[in-house]
N, C-alpha and C positions, 0 to 999 in steps of 0.2 A: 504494500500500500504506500508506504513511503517514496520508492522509487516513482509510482506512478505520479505522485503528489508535488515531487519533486521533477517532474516531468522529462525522467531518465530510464525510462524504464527501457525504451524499446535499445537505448544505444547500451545499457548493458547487457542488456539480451544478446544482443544481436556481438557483441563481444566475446563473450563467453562461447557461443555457437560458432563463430568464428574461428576460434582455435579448437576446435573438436570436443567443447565439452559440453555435459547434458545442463542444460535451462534447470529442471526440476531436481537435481540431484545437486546442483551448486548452490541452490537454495534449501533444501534441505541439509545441507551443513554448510550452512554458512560460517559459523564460527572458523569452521577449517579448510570451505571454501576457497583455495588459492586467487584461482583462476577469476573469483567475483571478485576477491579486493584487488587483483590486478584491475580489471574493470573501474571499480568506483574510484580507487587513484586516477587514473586517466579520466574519467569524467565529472570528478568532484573533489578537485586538487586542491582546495582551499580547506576542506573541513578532512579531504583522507590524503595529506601529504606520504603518506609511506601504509607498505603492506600492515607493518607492526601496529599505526597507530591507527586504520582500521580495524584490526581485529581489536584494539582497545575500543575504541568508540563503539562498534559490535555489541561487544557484551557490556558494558554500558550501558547501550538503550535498551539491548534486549536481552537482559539477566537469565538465566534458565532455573525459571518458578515450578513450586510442584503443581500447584493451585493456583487459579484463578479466581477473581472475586466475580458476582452478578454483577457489580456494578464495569469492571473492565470489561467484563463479556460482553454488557450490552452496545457499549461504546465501539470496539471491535465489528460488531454487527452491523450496527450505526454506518461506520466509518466505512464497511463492506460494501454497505447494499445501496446507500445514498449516491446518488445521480443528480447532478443539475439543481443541486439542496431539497430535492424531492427522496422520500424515502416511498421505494413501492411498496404495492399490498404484497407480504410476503408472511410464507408458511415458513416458521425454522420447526425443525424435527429434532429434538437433541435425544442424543441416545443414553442407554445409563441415567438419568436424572433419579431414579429410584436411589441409587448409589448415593450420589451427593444430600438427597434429604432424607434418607434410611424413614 
């Protein structure tokens, strides 16, 4: 969401694919992700001057929680499904919710 918001998304996509590696698999480890923070240095040299201090600012903003609160979920969803400052009519289906309020 960030990169989209940041209006970078398609140029590190298209980086990362560029040099042979998988879009969905560099974002799912992004922590350790090479090949993306090679990306975001060449595309956002002001805030990711070097690979290291990517991967600092990484985990940073996005710490690895065990939990989530309702109140970040919603805001995530929010931030998800919103288009145009219009939020559609949408179904979310959460699975497990038994689990979290036993």
């Amino acid at each position: 969401m960030w990169l989209k918001q940041e209006g970078i998304y398609e140029q590190v996509q298209s980086h990362i694919e560029q040099n042979g590696f998988d879009w969905d698999v560099e974002l799912g480890n992004f922590y350790v992700a090479e090949c993306l923070h090679d990306a975001l240095v060449q595309v956002k040299p002001a805030i990711f001057p070097s690979s290291a201090s990517c991967v600092n600012t990484l985990n940073n903003l996005y710490p690895h929680v065990q939990d989530i609160s309702s109140d970040d979920m919603l805001k995530a969803i929010r931030q998800s499904l919103t288009k145009d400052g219009k939020f559609p009519l949408t179904l979310v289906v959460l699975d497990e919710v038994q689990q979290y309020i036993r």
